[in-house]
N, C-alpha and C positions, 0 to 999 in steps of 0.2 A: 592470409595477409597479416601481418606485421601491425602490430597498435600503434597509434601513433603517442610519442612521448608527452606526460603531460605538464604543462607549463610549470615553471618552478614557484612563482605566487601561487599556482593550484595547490601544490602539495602544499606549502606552508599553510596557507588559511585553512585546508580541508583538517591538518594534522590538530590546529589551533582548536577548529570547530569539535574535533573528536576528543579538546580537552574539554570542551564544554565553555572556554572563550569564545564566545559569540561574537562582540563586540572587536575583540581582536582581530577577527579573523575578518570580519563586513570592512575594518578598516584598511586592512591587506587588500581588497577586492577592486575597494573604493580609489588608492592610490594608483593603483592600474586603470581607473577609469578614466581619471584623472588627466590623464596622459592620451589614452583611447577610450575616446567614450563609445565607441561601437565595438568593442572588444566582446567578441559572443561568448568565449568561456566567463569572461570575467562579469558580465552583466547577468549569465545562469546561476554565477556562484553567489555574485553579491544576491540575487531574490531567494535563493535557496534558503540563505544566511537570514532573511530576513522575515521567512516564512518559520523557520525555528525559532525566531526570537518573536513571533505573534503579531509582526510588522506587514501582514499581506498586502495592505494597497502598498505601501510602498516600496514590497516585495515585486509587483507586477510592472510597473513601472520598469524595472529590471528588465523582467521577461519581454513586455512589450519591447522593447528596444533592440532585444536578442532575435524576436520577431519581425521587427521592420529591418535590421540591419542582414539576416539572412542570403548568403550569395545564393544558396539551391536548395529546391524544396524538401529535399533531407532535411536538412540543418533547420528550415524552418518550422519544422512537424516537432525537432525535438525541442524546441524551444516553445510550439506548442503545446506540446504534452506538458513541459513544465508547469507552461501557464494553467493547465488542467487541476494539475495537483497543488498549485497555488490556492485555488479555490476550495481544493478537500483540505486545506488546513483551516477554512474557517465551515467547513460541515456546507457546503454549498453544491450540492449534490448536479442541479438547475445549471451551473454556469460550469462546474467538473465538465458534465458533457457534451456544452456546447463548445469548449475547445479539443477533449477528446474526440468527438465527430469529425472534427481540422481533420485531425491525426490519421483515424480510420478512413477519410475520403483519400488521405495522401499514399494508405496501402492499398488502396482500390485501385486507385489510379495505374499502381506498379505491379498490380497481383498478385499483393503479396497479402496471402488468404491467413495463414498462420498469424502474422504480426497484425489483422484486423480482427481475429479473435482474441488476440492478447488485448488489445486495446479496449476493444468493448467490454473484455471481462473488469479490467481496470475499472472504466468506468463503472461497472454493476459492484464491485467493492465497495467504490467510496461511498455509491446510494445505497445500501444494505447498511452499512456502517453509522449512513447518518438517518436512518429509519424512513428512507422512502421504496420500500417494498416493489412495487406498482415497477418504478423507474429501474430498479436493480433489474426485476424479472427480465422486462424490456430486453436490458442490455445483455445478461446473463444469452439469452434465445439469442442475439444477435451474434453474440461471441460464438459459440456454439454450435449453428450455420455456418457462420464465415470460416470457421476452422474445419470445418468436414469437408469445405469444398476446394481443398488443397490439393494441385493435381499427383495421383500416384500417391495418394496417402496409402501411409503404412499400415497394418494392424494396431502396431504400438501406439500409432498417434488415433485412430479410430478409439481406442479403450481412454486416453488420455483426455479427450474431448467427453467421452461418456461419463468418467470419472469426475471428470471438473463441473457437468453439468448436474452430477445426483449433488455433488456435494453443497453445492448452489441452492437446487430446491430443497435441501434436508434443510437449510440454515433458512430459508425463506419461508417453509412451512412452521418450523420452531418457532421463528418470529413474531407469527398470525397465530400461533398457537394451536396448530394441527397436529398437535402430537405423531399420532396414529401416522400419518402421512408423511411425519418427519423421518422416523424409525422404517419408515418403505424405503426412503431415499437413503438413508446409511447404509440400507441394507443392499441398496442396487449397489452404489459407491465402491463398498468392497468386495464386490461381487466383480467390477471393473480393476478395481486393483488385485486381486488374488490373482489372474490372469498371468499376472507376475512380468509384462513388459515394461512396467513402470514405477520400476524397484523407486525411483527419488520421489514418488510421493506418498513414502510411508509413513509421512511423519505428520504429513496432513490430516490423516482418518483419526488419529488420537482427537489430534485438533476439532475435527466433525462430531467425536463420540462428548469432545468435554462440554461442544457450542451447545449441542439439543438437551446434554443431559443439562447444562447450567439454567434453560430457560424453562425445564421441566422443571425445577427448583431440588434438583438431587446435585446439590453442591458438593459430595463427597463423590460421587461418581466425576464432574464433572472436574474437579482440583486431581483427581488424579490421571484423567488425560490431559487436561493442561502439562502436566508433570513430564508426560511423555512426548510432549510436541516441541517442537523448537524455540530452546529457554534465552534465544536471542533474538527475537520476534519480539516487537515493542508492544503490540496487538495481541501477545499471549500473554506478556508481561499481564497487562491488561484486565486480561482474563482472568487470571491469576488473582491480580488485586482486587478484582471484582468479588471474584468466589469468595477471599477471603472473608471480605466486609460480610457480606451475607451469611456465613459462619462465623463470626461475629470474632474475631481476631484483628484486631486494627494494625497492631506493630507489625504483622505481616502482609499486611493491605497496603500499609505504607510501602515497605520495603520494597514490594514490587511495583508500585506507582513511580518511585524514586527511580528504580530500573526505566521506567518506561520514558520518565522524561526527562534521561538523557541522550536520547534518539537523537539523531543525525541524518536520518534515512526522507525523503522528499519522494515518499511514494505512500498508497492507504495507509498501513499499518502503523508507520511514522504521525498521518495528519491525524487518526485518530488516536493514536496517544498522546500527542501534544492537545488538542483538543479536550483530551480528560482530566489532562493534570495541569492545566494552563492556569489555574485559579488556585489549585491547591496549596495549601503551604504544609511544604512535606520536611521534617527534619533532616539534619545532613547525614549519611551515613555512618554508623560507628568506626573505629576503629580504620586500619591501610588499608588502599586499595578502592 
């Protein structure tokens, strides 16, 4: 099926957003509303805009309208999930999954087992991310059922779900500071991906080997899997600026905080970079580009 084209205010404000005009761009969103105030692209784009710029109630607002204005319960799941990740921009772990649950009853409802383990896993992101352990786990078990029970599941997607789930408890046992138990679940992890059916997530296990080594406090193991995971991940950026600080390098703790928040992206990895650099005052980059 054929995408469908997408509005021409879309592009400009998204294009604005990607200079890092915020303000430009809400105001593009806003003239459209203007006119239509039930406009559902344009009421996702304006909170989206407004959730990068640290404005979430008024971000939801948006949402909500994209929510009641919804012709079919498609459109209103995706307008729910927005509102989900509205809430992981301010570390709201609590109110993340009570619109993500929307979301997951809406793929229950159609049977669709895959995209109710994508959602739950969403949701156990943002609560790992904002330190509620407990609710992650939860979600993570949730995701991880719901995805197994997909009918005529393949072997690939069987090791994919095993995968997602060591990776999960590796980073939750780190957390709690179970060492021993963390290094079981790396070990299961890759024991799922060597299997070799799911070649695209090789880039995650650097990512797992830099999470457990960075909260064992082996920041030199840990900065050089960062190095190896995807260096356009706002949440590795992150990582990255983390490690640094704790090796005690600030110019480069900056430089990669500064990567982080110019994020665009309105899913976990976006709400917790924006989240960590929302106060900082980061210098502007040297030099073009």
């Amino acid at each position: 099926m054929q995408r469908a084209e997408q509005p021409e205010f879309i592009r400009q404000g998204n294009e604005l957003a990607r200079q890092r005009k915020l303000g430009d761009a809400l105001a593009v969103f806003q003239k459209v509303l203007a006119t239509y105030p039930n406009s559902l692209p344009a009421n996702n784009a304006a909170g989206i805009v407004l959730d990068l710029m640290g404005r979430g109630e008024e971000a939801r607002k948006y949402f909500q309208t994209a929510i009641d204005s919804a012709p079919t319960d498609q459109i209103k799941a995706t307008a729910e999930r927005a509102m989900a990740m509205s809430y992981a921009f301010e570390g709201n772990c609590a109110k993340t999954g009570e619109y993500e649950q929307k979301v997951f009853d809406y793929y229950v409802a159609t049977k669709d087992f895959s995209q109710q383990g994508e959602i739950a896993d969403e949701a156990a992101r943002v609560c790992i991310d904002t330190g509620d352990l407990d609710a992650a786990e939860k979600w993570y078990g949730i995701g991880h059922d719901a995805g197994l029970k997909e009918p005529n599941i393949s072997d690939a997607r069987k090791d994919l779900w095993e995968f997602r789930w060591q990776h999960a408890l590796a980073r939750l046992a780190a957390r709690r500071g179970k060492l021993a138990e963390a290094d079981q679940h790396v070990d299961a992890a890759k024991a799922a991906l060597d299997k070799g059916t799911n070649p695209q997530q090789a880039a995650f296990l650097p990512y797992l080997v830099g999470y457990v080594a960075f909260y064992r406090g082996d920041y030199k193991t840990a900065l050089e899997n960062f190095g190896k995971s995807n260096q356009n991940d706002p949440f590795i950026q992150c990582m990255m600026a983390e490690t640094y600080e704790k090796l005690g390098d600030k110019s480069k703790a900056q430089e990669f905080f500064r990567k982080a928040a110019g994020t665009t992206a309105h899913n976990p990895p976006g709400a917790y970079a924006k989240r960590m650099t929302r106060n900082m005052q980061l210098p502007a980059a040297s030099g073009g580009g």
